[in-house]
NUMILUM-475758 format. One record per residue (C-alpha): x, y, z. Coordinates in steps of 0.05 Angstrom, whole numbers, plus 5000, padded with zeros to 4 digits. Layout:
BEGIN
XYZ...
END
This chain:
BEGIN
809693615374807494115425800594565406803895235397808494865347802494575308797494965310799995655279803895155219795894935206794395645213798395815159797095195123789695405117791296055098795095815036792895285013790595104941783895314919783594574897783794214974777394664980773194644907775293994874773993214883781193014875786993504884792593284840791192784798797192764757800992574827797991954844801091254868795290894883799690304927801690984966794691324968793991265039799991505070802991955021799892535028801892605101808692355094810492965053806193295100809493185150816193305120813894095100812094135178818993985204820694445154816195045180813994975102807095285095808395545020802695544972807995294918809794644968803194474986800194494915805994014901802393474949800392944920793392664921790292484988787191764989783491604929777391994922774092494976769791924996775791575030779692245045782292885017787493475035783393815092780093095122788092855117790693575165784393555207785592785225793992865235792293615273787493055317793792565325798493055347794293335397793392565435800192325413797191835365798891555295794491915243790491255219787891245289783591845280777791805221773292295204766292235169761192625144756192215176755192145248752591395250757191085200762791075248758990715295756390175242762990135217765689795283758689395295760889065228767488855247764788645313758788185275764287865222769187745285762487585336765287935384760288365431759689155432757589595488755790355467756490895524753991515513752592135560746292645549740692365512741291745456743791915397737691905347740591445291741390825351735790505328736289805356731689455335732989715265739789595262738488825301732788665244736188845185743288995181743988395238747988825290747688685370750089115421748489385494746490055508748790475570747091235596752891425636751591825702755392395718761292265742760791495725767391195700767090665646767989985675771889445638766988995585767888355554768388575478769089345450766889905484764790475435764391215472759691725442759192435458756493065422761093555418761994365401769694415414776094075403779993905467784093445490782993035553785692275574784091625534782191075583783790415576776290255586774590455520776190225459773390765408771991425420766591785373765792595374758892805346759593515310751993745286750993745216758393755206759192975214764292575267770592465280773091685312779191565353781490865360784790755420790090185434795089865400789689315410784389625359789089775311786289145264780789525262782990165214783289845153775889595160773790215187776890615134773590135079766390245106767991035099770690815031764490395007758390665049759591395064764991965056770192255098767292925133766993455067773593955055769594535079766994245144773293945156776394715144770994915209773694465252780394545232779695355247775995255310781594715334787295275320783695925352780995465409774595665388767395375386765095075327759395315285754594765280749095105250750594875180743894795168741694655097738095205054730094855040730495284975736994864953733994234974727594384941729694534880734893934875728993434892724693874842730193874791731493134788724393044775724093354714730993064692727892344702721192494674718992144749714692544799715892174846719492094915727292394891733892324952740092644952746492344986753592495004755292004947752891564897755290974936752091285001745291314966746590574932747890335003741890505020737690304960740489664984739589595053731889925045730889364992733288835048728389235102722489115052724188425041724988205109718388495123714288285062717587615042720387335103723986745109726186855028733486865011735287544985738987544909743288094892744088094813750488574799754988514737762788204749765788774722761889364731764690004779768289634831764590034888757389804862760989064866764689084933758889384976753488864931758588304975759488735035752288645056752587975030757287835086753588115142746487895124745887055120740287005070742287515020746887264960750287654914749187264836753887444774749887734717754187764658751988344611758988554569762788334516759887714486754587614541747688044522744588284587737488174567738487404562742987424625737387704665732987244629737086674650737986914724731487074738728186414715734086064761732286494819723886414814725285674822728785764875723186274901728286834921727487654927730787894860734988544853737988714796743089294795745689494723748990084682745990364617749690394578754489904611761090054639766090054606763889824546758090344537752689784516745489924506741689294517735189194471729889474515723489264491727388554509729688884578722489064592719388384583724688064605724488344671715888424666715387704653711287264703715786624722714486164769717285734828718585004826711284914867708085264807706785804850708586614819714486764829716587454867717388014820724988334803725989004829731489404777736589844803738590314743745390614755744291184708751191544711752891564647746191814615742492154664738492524621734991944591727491744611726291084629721491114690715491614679708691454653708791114580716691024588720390414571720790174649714590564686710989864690716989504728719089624790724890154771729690594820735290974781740591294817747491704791753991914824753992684836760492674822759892664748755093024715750193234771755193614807759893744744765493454791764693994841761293474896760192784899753392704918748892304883741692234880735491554865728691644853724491164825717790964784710990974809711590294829716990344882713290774923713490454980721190174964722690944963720491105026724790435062730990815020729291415047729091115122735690805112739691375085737091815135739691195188746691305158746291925161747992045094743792525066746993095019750093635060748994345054753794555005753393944972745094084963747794914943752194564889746994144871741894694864747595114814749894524771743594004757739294564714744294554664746693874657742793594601745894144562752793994589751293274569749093464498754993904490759893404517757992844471758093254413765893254433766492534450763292284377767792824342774992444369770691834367769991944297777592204287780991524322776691154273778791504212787091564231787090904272781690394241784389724275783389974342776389764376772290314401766490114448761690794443753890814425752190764356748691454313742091044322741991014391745191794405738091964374735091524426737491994470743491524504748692104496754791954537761392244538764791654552768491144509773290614517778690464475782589844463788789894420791289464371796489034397802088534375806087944392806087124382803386914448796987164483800187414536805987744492798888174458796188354530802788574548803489024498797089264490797289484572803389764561801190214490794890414545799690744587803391064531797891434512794791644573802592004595802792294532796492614541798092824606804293064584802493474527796493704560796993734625791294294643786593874609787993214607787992824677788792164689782392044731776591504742771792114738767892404687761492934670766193524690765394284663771694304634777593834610778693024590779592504630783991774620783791144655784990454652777690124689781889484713787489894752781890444783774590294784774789594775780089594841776489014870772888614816776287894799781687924760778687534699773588044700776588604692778589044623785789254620783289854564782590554554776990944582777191654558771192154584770492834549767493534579763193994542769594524553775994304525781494464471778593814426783293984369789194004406787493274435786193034358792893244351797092994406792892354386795992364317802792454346801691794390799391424320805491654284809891424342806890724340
END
């Protein structure tokens, strides 16, 4: 469609648009197919532009882009078709990211699982984050480097050829068949990746999954500054710069939240800053235990991000190993890690263990005067010589607020880094970036973290640091207030529906401080066969999360999320965050997270309607 079609329909797009596209995670939750996620959107997008639709009412009736603003949202969606149109391309061909290296490592990863060679081109200077050697030593990627002259076409190469250019404006100019990927660098505002050739076109998928697993799509209002300067032919504004007083007092802030003063990172995400807890933890062990086969120790069933990018960099790195470490259920996680880490000293590995307290989604606590010695104890290899020491990576989403790593703490003597999605209570689901600091023992580890996040470019941005700075100084308080509505219904589905099995902390342990607003609920079931009880219980799941929904549908969402200022959210872990665990892993139940703002007696009674309709 010609420009003077297109762009005043964006124009007008961007002028009404929901408030959501701009302020919230996930716009429209309660339209959501998730087999769909990544085309619908843009279907009926498309459909309202044939129509010259630009109405506020029609485009709050869009359903929700992607999954989650890591892998895409409204305003990443229009900025990426707006991109498509312009070079006659199919939308999935054009990407966008927050970060300006990601894009690049994304293909390098491909190229490394399919050994095929990569040549990056670049004019101007290098591009800061093309560390070689860096990205050659740890995350195993090869590739040739070339400066283009002026003027200097790009000959044909034996492999991909991967253009890079730094970029203020938006216009369009030819594709050669010379290169295979084109990658526009926008300042602070992150990148934007064309791939070019019906030839490449394997490689959106993959590409889309790193953005999915190790970074997010460029933010809703960066993507808005492009998408104005693109329609007024305009400059960008890359001087997006991030205020030091946010940053300050996020990094301050998190401090005192984790009782640690130490070294304290924000990223664009909490899988962002877990990708590079990981790959810093490779860095150190490459350098201080080489020739050592790496162990990550991750639970079957916990978030499926934290699982999938755990065997992601399996993949790409040959001596690191990703090792099961059963902690729900009937398994206890103290003699798990127990059990794992006396296999692994014989074997004289590098141990990382990454876990959620309380567990998810079964909200466990493990023992942990057991969790400290069993991770402080000294083991040995099958020489008899002392075995390497475990490093513990504390996903601390659901209870943030609880001290484990300063001085006199339960884990200050073991090597501890803790880490929490933004999205949830940190940012009150405004944002979704995260944050990790760790113990005085990880010093060093923090600072290899640090290295590697700044690599990926996937620091917090701006706004997300401004949100930051307005939402963390009152989250223990949101956290207090929300669990005193979580144990309240808690206590209420006990009392009207005693044979269903709640998994929440018990009184004893809320005065421990492990205060979470989260609970999962599986329902009593029936039926003579196994199956037959699954069936029904999965189905009875659903039942009550559209109900909900139904009955309270500017409250109740149907939503992986939780830690939000205001409302309740449902879901079902095996169908959303368990996406890619093994199937006998996951838990076809209830998970139902409460905000400190919410009509809770109105809930208790739609609940009682869904218990008299059983």
């Amino acid at each position: 469609m010609e420009e003077n079609t297109q762009y005043p329909y964006i124009e007008n797009v961007l002028e009404n648009m929901p408030v959501g596209w701009l302020k919230t995670t996930t716009h429209r939750l309660d339209i959501y197919n998730e087999e769909l996620a990544k085309t619908q959107f843009l279907d009926e997008f498309e459909n309202l532009f044939n129509n010259n639709d630009s109405s506020e009412a029609s485009l709050n009736n869009l359903p929700t882009a992607y999954d989650y603003i890591r892998l895409g949202h409204p305003l990443s969606c229009v900025l990426e078709w707006a991109i498509a149109k312009l070079y006659s391309l199919e939308s999935k061909n054009v990407i966008s990211f927050s970060s300006k290296s990601i894009p690049v490592l994304a293909i390098l990863r491909k190229n490394l699982l399919e050994n095929k060679k990569t040549q990056i081109v670049y004019t101007g200077s290098l591009p800061s984050f093309l560390d070689s050697k860096l990205l050659h030593d740890v995350y195993g990627y090869n590739f040739e480097l070339k400066q283009l002259k002026e003027n200097e076409t790009v000959s044909k190469f034996d492999g991909s050829t991967v253009f890079i250019s730094q970029e203020d404006k938006i216009s369009k100019s030819a594709l050669s068949t010379t290169i295979d990927f084109y990658i526009n660098l926008y300042g602070q505002l992150g990148s934007i990746l064309i791939v070019n050739g019906t030839k490449n076109d394997h490689y959106v998928s993959d590409i889309q999954h790193v953005r999915r697993r190790e970074t997010i799509a460029m933010t809703p209002v960066n993507s808005l500054s492009v998408l104005k300067a693109l329609t007024n032919n305009n400059l960008i504004d890359l001087k997006n710069t991030t205020s030091q007083s946010d940053k300050n007092l996020v990094l301050k802030t998190i401090k005192e939240i984790t009782g640690s003063n130490t070294k304290a990172i924000a990223g664009s995400s909490g899988l962002s800053v877990q990708y590079a807890i990981m790959m810093g933890l490779v860095h150190d062990a490459l350098e201080n235990h080489q020739g050592k086969a790496i162990k990550f120790i991750v639970p079957p069933n916990c978030y499926g991000g934290t699982n999938d990018q755990a065997r992601r960099v399996a993949a790409c790195i040959a001596n690191v190993e990703v090792v099961d470490l059963p902690v729900d259920g009937d398994n206890d996680m103290v003699q798990s890690i127990d059990r794992v880490l006396t296999t692994i000293a014989k074997q004289d590995a590098v141990p990382y263990i990454i876990a959620e307290i309380p567990t998810n989604p079964r909200v466990e606590v493990p023992d942990l005067i057991a969790l400290k010695n069993a991770l402080s104890e000294q083991r040995t290899t099958d020489s008899g010589e002392t075995a390497i020491a475990p490093v513990f990576i504390l996903d601390q989403t659901f209870c943030p607020n609880v001290h484990f790593l300063g001085e006199g703490e339960i884990l200050s003597t073991v090597k501890t880094i803790s880490y929490a999605s933004g999205s949830k209570f940190p940012s009150g689901g405004n944002c979704t970036a995260g944050y990790a600091i760790g113990n005085k023992k990880t010093t060093d580890l923090m600072d290899k973290i640090e290295l590697h996040l700044e690599l990926c470019d996937n620091e917090a941005t701006a706004l997300q640091y401004k949100i930051l700075a307005e939402q963390l100084p009152s989250m223990n308080q949101r956290i207090k207030d929300a669990y005193i509505n979580t144990r309240s219904f808690v206590n209420f589905i006990h009392e009207n529906l005693p044979e269903a099995k709640i998994n929440f902390v018990s009184e004893e342990l809320a005065k421990q401080g492990f205060t979470p607003s989260v609970f999962s609920l599986d329902l009593p079931t029936k039926g003579n066969t196994d199956e037959e009880r699954e069936a029904y219980k999965r189905a009875l799941n659903l039942k009550l999360i559209n109900l909900m929904i139904k009955e309270i549908p500017n409250e109740s969402k149907y939503c992986v999320s939780y830690g939000q200022v205001k409302g309740c959210y449902w879901t079902i872990p095996a169908t959303s965050t368990q996406g890619t665990t093994k199937e006998g892993d996951k838990d076809y139940i209830a998970r139902v997270a409460l905000s400190p703002s919410m009509d809770l007696e109105l809930h208790k009674k739609v609940f009682l309607d869904f218990v008299k309709q059983m």
